[in-house]
C-alpha positions, 0 to 999 in steps of 0.5 A: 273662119270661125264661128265667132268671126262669123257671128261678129261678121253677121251681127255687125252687118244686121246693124249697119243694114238696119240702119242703111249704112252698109258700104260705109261701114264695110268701107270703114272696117276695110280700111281698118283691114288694110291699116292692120295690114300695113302696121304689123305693130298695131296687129301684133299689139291687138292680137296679144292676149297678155295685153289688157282688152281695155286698152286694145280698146282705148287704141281701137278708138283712137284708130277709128276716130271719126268712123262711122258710129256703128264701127267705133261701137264694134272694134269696142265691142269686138275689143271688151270679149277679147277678140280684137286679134281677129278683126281682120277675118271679122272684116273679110267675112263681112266683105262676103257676106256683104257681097251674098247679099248683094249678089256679087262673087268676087274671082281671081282669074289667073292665066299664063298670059296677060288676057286683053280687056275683052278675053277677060270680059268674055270670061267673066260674062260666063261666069256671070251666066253660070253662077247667076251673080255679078262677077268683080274679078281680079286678074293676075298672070302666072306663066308657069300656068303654060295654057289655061286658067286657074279660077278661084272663088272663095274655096272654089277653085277650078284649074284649067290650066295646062300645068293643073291638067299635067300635074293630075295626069302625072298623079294619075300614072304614079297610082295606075303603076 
């Protein structure tokens, strides 16, 4: 993440907390996230720097007809110095933030078999307990994992899993030798 994305990230979630709209507008940047996402046209057309910052402009306010006033301001802010191209990791870095300041850690728990409601509930109880903070995890199953689990929040990553344990001990015996 660069700095700029950063400071676009902060400064638009200093507004929207001084004025008491910050889920709706991490709601309505998301949703513009996602509809880059699903329109690889529209991102192509916003990350172009041959194409003019006006009218990357004039299509970001067409896009965000009815947004939230705070968000319209932003896309053309973030639009008029060129950087509209990198309006999804502004949305992805105000999602972190968004979630600091409210004490929230979002996880992906990947494990080799699918985890019954209350396996994951237990897991996400103590990851609650060790880091302090409200845990929304997302599950997903790997069976190449063998046992085990691989955990990532943010750029923590900790595998647990019966591949990650082989892999290292594989690593390990390729040095010692």
């Amino acid at each position: 993440m660069a700095v700029a994305q950063r400071m676009y990230a902060r400064a638009l979630f200093e507004a929207a907390r001084s004025a008491g709209r910050v889920d709706v507008v991490r709601d309505e940047l998301r949703q513009l996230s996602d509809a880059l996402d699903a329109s690889p046209e529209l991102a192509g057309f916003l990350a172009n720097p041959q194409l003019d910052p006006g009218a990357k402009g004039e299509v970001l306010a067409e896009v965000s007809e009815g947004a939230d006033e705070l968000v319209r301001n932003f896309l053309l802010l973030v639009a008029s110095k060129g950087r509209a191209g990198e309006l999804r990791m502004m949305a992805e870095e105000l999602d972190a933030i968004v979630d600091r300041d409210q004490g929230r850690v979002q996880v992906e728990l990947t494990t080799a078999h699918e985890l019954s409601d209350d396996e994951a509930a237990t897991i996400v109880r103590q990851i609650e307990q060790a880091s302090g903070s409200r845990v929304e995890a997302v599950r997903s199953v790997d069976p190449s994992l063998v046992g085990g689990l691989i955990l990532q929040a943010g750029s923590l990553r900790v595998d647990a899993s019966v591949r990650g344990r082989l892999e290292r001990l594989r690593r390990e015996l390729a040095t010692t030798t």
